[in-house]
C-alpha positions as CSV (number, residue, x, y, z in Angstrom):
1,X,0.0,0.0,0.0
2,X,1.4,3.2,-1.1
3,X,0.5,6.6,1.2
4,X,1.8,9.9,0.9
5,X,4.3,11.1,3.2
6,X,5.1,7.7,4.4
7,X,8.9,7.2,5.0
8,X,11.1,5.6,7.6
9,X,8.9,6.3,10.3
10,X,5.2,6.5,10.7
11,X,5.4,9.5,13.0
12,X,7.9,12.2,13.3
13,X,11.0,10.8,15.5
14,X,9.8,13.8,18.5
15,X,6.2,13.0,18.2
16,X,6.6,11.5,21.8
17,X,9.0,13.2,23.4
18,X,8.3,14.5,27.1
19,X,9.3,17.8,27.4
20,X,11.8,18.7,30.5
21,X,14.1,22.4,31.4
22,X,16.0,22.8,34.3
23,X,14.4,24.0,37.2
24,X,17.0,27.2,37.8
25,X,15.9,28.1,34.2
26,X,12.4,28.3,34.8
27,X,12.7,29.8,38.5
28,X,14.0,32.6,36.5
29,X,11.2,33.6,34.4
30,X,8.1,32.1,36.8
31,X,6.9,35.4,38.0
32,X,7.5,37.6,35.4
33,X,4.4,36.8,32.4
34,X,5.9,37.4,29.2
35,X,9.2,35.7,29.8
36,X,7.4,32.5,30.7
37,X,5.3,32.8,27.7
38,X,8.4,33.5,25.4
39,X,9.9,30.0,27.2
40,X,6.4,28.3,26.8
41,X,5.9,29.2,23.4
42,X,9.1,26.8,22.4
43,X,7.3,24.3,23.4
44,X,4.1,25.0,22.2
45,X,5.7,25.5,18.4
46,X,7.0,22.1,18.8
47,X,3.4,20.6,20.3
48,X,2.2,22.1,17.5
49,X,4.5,21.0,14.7
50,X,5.6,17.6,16.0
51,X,3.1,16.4,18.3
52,X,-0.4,17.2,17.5
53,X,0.0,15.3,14.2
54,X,0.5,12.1,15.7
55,X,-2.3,12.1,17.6
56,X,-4.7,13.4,15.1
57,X,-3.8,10.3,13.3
58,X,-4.7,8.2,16.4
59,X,-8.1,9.8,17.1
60,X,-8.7,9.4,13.1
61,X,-7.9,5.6,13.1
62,X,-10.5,5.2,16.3
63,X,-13.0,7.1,14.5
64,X,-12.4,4.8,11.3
65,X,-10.3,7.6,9.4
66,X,-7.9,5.5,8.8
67,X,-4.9,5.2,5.7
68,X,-6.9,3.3,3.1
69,X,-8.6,6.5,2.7
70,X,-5.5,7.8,0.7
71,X,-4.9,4.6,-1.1
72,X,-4.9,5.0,-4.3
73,X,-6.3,2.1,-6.0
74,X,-6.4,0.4,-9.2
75,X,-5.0,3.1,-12.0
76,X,-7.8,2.3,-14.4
77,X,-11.0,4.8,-13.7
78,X,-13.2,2.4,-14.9
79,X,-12.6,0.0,-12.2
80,X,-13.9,-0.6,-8.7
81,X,-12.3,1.9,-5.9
82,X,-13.1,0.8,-2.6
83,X,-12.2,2.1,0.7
84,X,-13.0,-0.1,3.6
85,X,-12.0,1.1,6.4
86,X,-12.4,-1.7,9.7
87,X,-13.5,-0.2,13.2
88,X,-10.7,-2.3,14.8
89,X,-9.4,0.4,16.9
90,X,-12.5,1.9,18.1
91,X,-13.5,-2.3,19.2
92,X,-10.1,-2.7,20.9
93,X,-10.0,0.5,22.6
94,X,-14.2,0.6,24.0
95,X,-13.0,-3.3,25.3
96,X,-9.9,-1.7,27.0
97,X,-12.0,1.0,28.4
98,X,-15.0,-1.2,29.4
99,X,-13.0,-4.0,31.5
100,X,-10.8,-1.1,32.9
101,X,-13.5,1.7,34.1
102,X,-17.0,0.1,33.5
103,X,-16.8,-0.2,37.4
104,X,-16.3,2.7,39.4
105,X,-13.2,3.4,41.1
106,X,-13.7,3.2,44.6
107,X,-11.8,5.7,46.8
108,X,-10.9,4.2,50.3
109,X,-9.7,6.4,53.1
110,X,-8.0,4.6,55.8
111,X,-6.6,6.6,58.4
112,X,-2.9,5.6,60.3
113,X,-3.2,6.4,63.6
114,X,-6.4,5.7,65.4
115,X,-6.9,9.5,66.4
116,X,-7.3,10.0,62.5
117,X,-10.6,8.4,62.0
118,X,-12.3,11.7,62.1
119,X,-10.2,13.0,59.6
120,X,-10.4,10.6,57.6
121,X,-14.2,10.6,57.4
122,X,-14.0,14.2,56.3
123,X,-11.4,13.0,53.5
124,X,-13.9,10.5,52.5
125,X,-16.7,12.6,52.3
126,X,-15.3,15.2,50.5
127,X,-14.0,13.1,47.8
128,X,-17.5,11.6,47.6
129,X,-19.0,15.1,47.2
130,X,-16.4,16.2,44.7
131,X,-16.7,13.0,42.7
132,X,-20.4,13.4,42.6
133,X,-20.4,17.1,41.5
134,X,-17.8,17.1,38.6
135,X,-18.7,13.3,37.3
136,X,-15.8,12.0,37.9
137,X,-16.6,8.5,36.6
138,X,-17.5,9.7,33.0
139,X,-14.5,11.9,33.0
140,X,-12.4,8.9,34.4
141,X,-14.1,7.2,31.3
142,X,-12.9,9.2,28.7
143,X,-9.2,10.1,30.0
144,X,-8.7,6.1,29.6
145,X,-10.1,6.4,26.6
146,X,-7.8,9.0,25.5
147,X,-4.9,7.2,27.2
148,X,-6.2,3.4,25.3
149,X,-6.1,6.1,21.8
150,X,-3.4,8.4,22.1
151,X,-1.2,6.6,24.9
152,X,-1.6,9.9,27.2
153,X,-4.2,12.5,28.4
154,X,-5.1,15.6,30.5
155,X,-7.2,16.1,33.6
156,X,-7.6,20.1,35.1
157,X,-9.0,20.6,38.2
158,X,-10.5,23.9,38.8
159,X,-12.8,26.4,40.7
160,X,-16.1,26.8,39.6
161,X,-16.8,30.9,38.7
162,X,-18.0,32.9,41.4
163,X,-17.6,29.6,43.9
164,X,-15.4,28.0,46.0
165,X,-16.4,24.3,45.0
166,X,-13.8,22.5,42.9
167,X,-14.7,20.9,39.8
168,X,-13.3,18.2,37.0
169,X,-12.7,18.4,33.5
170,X,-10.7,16.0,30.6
171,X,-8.4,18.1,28.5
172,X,-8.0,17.6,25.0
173,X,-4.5,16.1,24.5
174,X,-4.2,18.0,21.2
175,X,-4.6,21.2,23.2
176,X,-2.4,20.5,26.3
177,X,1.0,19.4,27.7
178,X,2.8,19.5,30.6
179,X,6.6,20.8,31.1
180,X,9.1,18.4,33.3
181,X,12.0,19.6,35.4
182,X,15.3,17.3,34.4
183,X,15.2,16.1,37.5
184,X,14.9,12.0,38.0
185,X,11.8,12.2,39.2
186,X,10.1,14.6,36.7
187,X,8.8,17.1,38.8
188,X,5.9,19.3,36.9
189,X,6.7,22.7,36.6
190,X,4.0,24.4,34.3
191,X,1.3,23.0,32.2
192,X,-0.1,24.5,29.1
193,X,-3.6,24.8,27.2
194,X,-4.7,26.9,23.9
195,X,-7.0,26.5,22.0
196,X,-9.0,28.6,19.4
197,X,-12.5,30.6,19.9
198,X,-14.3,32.2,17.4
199,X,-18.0,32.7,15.6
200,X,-17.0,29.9,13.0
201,X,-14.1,31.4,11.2
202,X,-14.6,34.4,12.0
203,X,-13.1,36.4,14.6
204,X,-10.3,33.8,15.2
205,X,-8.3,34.2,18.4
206,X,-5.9,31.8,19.9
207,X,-6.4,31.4,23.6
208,X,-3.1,30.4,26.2
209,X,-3.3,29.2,29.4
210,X,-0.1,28.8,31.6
211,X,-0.4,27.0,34.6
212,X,2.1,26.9,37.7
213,X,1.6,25.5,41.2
214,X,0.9,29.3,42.6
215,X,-0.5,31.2,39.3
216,X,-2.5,30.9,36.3
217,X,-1.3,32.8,33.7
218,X,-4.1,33.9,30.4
219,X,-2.3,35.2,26.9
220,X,-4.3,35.9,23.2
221,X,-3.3,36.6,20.0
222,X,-5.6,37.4,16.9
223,X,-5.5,34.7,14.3
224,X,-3.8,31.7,15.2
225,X,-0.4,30.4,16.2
226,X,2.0,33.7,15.9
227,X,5.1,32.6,13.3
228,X,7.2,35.1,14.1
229,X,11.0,34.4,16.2
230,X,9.5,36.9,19.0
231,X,6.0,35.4,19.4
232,X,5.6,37.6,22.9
233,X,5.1,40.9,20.3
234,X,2.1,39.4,18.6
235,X,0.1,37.8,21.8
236,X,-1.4,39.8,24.6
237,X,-1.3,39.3,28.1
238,X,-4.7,39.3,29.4
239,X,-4.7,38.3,33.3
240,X,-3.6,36.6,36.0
241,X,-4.6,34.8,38.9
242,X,-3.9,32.8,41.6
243,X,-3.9,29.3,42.7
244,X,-4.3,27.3,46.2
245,X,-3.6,23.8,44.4
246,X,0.0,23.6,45.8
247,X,0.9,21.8,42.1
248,X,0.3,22.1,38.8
249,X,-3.5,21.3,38.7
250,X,-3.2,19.7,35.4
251,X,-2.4,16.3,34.9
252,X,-1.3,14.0,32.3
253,X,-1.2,10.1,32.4
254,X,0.1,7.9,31.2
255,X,-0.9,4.9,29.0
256,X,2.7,3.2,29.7
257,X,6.4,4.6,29.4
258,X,6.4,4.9,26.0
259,X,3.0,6.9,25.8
260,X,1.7,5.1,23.1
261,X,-2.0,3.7,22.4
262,X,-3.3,0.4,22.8
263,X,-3.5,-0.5,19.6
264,X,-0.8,2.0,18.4
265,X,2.1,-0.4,17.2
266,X,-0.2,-2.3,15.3
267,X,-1.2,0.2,12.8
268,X,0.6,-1.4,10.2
269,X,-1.3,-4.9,10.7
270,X,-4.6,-2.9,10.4
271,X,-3.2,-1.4,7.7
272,X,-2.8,-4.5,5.9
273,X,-6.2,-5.8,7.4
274,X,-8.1,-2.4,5.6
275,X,-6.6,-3.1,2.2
276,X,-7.7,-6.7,1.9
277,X,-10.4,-6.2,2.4
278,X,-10.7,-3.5,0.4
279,X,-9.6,-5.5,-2.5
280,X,-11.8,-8.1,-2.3
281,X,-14.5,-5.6,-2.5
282,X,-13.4,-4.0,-5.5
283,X,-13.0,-7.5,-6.7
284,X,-16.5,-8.3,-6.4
285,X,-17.7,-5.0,-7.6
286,X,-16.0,-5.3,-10.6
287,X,-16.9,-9.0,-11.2
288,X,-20.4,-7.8,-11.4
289,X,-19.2,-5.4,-14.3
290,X,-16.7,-7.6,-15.9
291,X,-16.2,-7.2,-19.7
292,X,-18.4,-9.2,-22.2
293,X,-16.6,-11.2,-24.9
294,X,-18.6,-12.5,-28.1
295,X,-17.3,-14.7,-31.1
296,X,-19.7,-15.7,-33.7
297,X,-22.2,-13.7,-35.4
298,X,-25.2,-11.9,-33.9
299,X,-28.6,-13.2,-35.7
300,X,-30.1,-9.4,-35.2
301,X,-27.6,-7.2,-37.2
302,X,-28.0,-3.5,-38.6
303,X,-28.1,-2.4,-42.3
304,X,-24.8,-0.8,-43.6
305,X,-25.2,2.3,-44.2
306,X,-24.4,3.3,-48.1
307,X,-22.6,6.6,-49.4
308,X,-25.7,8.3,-51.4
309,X,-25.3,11.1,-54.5
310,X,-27.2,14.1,-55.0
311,X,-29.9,12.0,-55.9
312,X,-30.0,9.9,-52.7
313,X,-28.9,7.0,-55.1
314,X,-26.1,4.8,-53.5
315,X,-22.7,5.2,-55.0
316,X,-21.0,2.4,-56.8
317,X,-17.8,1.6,-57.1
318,X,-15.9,0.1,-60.6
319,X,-16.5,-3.8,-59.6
320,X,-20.3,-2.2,-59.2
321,X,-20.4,-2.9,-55.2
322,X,-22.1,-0.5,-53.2
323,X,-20.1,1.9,-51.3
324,X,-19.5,1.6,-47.8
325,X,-19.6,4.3,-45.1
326,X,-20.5,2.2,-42.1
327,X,-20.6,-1.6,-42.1
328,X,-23.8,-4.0,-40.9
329,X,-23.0,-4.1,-36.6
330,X,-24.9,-6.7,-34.1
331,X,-27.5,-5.0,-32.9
332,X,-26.6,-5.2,-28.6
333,X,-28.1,-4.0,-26.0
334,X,-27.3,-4.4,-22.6
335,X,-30.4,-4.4,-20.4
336,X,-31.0,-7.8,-22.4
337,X,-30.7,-10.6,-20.5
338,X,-30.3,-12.6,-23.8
339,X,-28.5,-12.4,-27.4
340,X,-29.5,-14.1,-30.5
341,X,-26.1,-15.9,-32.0
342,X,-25.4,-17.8,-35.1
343,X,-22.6,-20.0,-36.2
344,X,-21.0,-19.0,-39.6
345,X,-18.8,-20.4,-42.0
346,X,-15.3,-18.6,-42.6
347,X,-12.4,-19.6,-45.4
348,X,-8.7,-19.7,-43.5
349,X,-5.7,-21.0,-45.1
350,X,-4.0,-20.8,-48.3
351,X,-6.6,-23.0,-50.3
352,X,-9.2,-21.3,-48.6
353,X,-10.6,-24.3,-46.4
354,X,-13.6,-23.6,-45.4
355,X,-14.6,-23.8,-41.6
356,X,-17.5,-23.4,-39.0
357,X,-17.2,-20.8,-36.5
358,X,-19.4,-21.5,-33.3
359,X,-20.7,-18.0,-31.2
360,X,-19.5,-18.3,-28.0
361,X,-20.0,-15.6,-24.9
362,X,-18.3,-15.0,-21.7
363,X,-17.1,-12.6,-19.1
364,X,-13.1,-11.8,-18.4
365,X,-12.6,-11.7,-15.3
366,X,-9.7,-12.5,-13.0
367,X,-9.1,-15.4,-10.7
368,X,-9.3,-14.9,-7.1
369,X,-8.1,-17.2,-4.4
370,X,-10.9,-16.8,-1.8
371,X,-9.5,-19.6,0.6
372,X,-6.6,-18.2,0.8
373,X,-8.0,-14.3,1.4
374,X,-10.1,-15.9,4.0
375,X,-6.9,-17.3,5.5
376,X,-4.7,-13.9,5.2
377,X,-7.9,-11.9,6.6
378,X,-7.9,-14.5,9.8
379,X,-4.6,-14.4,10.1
380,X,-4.4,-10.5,9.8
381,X,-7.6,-10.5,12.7
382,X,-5.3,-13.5,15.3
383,X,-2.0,-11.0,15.1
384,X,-3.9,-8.0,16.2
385,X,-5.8,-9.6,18.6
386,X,-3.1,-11.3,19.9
387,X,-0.3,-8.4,19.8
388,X,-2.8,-6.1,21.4
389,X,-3.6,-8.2,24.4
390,X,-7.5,-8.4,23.4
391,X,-9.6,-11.4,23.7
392,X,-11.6,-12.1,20.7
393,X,-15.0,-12.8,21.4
394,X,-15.5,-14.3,18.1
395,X,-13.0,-17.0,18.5
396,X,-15.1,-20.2,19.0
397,X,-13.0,-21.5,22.0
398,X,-14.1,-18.5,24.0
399,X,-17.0,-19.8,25.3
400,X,-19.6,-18.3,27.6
401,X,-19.7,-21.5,29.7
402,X,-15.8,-21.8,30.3
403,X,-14.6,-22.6,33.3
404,X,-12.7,-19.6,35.8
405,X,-9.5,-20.8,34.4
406,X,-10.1,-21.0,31.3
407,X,-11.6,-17.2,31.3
408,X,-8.3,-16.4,33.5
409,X,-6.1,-17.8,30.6
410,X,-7.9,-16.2,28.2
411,X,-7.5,-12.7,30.0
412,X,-3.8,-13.0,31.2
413,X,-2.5,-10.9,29.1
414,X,-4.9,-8.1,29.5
415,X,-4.5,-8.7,33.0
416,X,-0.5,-8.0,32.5
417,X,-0.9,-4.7,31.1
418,X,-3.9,-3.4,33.2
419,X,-1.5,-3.8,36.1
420,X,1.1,-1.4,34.9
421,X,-1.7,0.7,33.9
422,X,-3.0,0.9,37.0
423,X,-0.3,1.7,38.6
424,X,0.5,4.9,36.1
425,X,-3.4,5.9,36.3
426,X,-2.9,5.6,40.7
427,X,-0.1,8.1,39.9
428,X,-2.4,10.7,37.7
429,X,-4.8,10.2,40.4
430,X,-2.5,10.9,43.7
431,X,-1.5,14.1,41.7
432,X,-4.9,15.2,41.4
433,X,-6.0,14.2,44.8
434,X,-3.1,16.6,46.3
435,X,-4.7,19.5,44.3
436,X,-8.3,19.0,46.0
437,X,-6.5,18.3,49.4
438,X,-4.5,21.2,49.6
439,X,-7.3,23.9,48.4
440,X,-9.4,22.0,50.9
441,X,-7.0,22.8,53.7
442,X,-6.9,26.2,52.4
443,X,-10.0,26.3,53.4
444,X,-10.2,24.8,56.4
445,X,-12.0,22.0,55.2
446,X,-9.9,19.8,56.8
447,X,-9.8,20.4,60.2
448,X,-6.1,20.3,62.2
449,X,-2.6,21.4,60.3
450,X,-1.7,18.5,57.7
451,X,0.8,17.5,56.3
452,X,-0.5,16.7,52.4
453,X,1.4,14.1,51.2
454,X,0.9,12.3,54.3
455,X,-3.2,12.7,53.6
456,X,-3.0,11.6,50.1
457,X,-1.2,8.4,51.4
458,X,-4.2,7.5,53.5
459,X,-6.1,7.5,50.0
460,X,-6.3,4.2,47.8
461,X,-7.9,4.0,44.8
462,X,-9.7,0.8,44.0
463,X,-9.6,-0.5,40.8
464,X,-12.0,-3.6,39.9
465,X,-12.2,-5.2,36.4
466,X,-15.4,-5.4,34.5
467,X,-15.7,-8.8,33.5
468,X,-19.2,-11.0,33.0
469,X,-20.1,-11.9,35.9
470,X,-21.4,-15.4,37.2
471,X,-24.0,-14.5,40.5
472,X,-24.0,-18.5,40.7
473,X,-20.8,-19.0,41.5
474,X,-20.0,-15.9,43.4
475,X,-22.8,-17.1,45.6
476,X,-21.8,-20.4,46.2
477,X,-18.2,-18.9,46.8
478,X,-19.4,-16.4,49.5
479,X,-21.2,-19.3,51.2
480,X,-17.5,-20.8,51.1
481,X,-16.0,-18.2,52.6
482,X,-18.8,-17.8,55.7
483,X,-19.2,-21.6,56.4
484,X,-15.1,-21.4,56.9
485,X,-15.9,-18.5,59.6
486,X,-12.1,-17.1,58.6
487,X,-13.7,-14.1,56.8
488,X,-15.1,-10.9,57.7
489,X,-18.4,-9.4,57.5
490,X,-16.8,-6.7,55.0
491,X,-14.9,-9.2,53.1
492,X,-18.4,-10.8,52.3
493,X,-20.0,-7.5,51.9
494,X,-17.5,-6.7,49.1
495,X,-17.7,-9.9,47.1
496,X,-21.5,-9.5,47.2
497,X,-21.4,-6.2,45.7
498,X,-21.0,-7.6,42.5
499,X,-24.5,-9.4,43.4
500,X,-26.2,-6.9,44.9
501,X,-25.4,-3.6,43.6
502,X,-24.8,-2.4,46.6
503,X,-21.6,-1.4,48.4
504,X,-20.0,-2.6,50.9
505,X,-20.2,0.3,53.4
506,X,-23.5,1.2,52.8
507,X,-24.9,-2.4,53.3
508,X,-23.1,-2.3,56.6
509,X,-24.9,1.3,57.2
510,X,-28.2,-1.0,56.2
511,X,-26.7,-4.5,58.6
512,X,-26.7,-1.2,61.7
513,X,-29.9,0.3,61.1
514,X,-31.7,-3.0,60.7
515,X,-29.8,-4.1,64.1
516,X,-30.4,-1.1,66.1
517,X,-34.5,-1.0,65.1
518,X,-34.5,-4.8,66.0
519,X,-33.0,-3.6,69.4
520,X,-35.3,-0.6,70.0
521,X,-38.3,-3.5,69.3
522,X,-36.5,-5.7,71.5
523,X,-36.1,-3.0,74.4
524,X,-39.9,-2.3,74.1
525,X,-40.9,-5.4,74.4
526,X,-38.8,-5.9,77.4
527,X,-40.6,-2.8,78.8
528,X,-43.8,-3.5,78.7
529,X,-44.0,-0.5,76.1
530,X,-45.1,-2.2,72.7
531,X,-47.7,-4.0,71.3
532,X,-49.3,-6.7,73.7
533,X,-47.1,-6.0,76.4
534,X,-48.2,-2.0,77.2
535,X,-51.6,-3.5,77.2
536,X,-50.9,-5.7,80.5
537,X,-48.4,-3.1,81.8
538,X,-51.0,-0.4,81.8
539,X,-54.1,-2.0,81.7
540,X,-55.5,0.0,79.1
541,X,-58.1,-1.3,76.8
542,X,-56.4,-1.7,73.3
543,X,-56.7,0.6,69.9
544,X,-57.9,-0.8,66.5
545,X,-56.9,1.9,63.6
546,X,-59.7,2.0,61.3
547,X,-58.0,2.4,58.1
548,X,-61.2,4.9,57.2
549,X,-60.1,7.1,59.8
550,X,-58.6,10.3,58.4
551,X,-57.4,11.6,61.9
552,X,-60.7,13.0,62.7
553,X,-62.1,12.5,66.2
């Protein structure tokens, strides 16, 4: 398959590259606007340049854009020029997504020291409330989405206007990055967001957003990108203002080291994958309009047309023929479903033998091995399923009835990767859990002086994958584990949420309501103060409600 612009690489050799400065350098301009925008808008001309590109492409493939939409085909017009693009990318990734985040990450707050569990009830709630008010699932959602895609992504976290609640949003990677010192461990020390506004195309301004873990920082220029070697003449400096995150509030994570997609390093495969089948559709398009071939003579034929004189008499030559302008033709048309042919008798030879020609008719077409494209498309389909860690659902051994282990098997290599992807996406989270923590202790939120790093460490994210589930058998396994009587209540309570749809602290919040009003009964009966029992402890004659009764006396 030949594309344009393809060379030794897919993607330009810095399309990935993290972007780092040393930290003296950047302590140096911080504070002073312009001079961070003149060192910010280095990298933003090499975002823009080098980096966007790449994942452009990546959000193309996922929406089916992919590079058999610049293949150019078969050079005859005439022919068949199919461009079947597969959604392979968009399956692989909304799988990834599903069995990472289709269930909610659960936030638990354990505190360290026993004088801590008021704290760390405050903690809890407030993550609850925050997670509830900015949607934090959905947004967790999509920034895997964007990681499974483009192999990184954005999260801001913000005040609302006019408020002091904290909110959530997923930034566009295309839009965003964030700047590294060169230290080993990669300390942020500005972020950056632009984007365009406008009333269509008109009125085009580009908007800059520097962000620094005291300030935010807002720039414009009229009309795109400046090009200029002194971009700080050409933008404006609109505002500043300032920030009680303690870090740079936004966030990128990470799909893996390498910051590539899930499906990313086997574009080539789907590639392939497009143009077979592709092919084979032109193939079959063009079978249907394959080239007629006739030999023999046509029983329906025109009358030759004759070269007339003045007279409309036809002309005649010296041997007295009639003059030919235009011969007798078969008379064809193709919306019949039938032709009329006749053998005919031809002389060949140097004696002039005389010989019978039979009519014959038939298409030219060409000869395609469809075992063997059945074969190359299966194979193509096994390689990325198998290089991309994704079961295939279609594959006949991956029954809905297999056993645990079998499933297990069948998932291991998922398993492998969700676990280093976990462990980047706990990271991404921590960093925006140390935002909300510190402006919550701004605000005295959090009771007590804190030490922050010490609160997000009482913090684990929970992360449980979203497979089919089997009710029998987790059943039958939590009657296991309570016959054995070497599991907790909250042990069971958690394996039965996958049951119940309910969690495990607020079944224990239902388990202590339930208790205590079976108490308070209890009590009242033991008292003499309920039901049957006040009647003998007070001797009073006993009331029957007459469900009539409206309250009336």
């Amino acid at each position: 398959m030949q594309f344009n612009g393809r060379k030794n690489h897919r993607f330009d050799t810095e399309a990935n590259r993290v972007y780092q400065m040393p930290v003296s350098f950047f302590n140096n301009v911080k504070d002073n606007p312009m001079s961070l925008y003149d060192v910010a808008y280095k990298f933003i001309r090499h975002h823009v340049d080098h980096q966007v590109h790449r994942i452009k492409v990546l959000q193309d493939y996922y929406l089916g854009e992919t590079d058999i939409k610049k293949w150019p085909g078969s050079r005859n017009p005439e022919n068949a020029h199919n461009q079947v693009a597969t959604g392979f990318a968009r399956y692989i990734t909304n799988i990834r997504v599903g069995y990472f985040m289709g269930n909610d990450i659960q936030f638990k707050v354990t505190p360290e020291e026993d004088n801590q569990k008021s704290l760390a009830d405050t903690i809890d709630e407030q993550i609850k409330q925050f997670n509830q008010d900015s949607n934090e699932s959905y947004i967790d959602e999509m920034i895997e989405k964007d990681l499974s895609v483009c192999g990184r992504a954005y999260d801001l976290v913000y005040v609302n206007e006019n408020e002091n609640t904290l909110n959530l949003a997923k930034v566009d990677p295309t839009t965003a990055f964030v700047v590294y010192d060169d230290s080993i461990k990669a300390k942020p020390l500005f972020a950056v967001r632009y984007y365009e506004t406008g009333v269509l195309d008109d009125n085009l301004q580009e908007q800059y957003e520097i962000y620094t873990d005291s300030s935010l920082f807002k720039y414009h220029s009229n009309g795109g990108l400046p090009e200029t070697n002194s971009p700080e003449q050409a933008v404006v400096f609109d505002d500043s203002e300032p920030l009680f995150f303690g870090r740079v509030p936004l966030t990128e994570y990470k799909n893996n080291d390498e910051r590539t997609g899930d499906w990313e390093p086997e574009l080539d495969q789907m590639d392939a994958l497009d143009k077979a089948l592709s092919t084979m559709a032109n193939f079959q398009e063009d079978f249907n309009d394959a080239a007629m071939v006739i030999t023999g003579k046509f029983a329906n034929m025109s009358d030759p047309k004759y070269q007339l004189d003045k007279n409309g008499n036809p002309v005649v030559n010296k041997d007295g023929s009639k003059v030919i302008l235009e011969p007798a033709h078969p008379l064809i048309n193709p919306h019949n479903r039938m032709f009329y042919l006749k053998p005919y008798v031809t002389k060949a030879g140097i004696n002039g033998e005389r010989s019978v020609v039979n009519p014959t008719l038939q298409y030219i077409t060409k000869q395609y091995d469809s075992a063997g494209w059945s074969t190359y498309i299966n194979f193509l389909i096994n390689e990325i399923h198998k290089y991309t860690n994704t079961p295939n659902v279609n594959d006949p051994n991956f029954a809905s009835n297999a056993s645990g282990v079998a499933m297990s098997y069948k998932l291991w290599g998922s398993d492998q990767e969700r676990k280093i992807q976990e462990s980047l996406y706990k990271r991404g989270l921590h960093a925006r859990l140390s935002a909300c923590l510190t402006y919550w202790d701004k605000l005295n939120v959090i009771p007590g002086t804190n030490n922050i790093n010490a609160l997000v460490s009482m913090i684990e994210p929970d992360f449980t994958p979203n497979l089919p589930k089997n009710d029998d058998a987790t059943a039958q396994l939590i009657q296991q584990l309570v016959n054995t009587g070497k599991f907790s209540d909250e042990t069971i309570r958690e394996i039965a949420e996958s049951i119940t749809g309910v969690t495990a602290d607020a079944e224990q919040q239902r388990v202590d309501e339930q208790q205590k009003h079976e108490a308070d009964q209890l009590s009242q009966q033991n008292s003499g103060n309920f039901g049957i029992g006040k009647i003998f402890a007070t001797d009073e004659n006993a009331k029957v409600e007459n469900p009539n009764d409206k309250g009336e006396n």
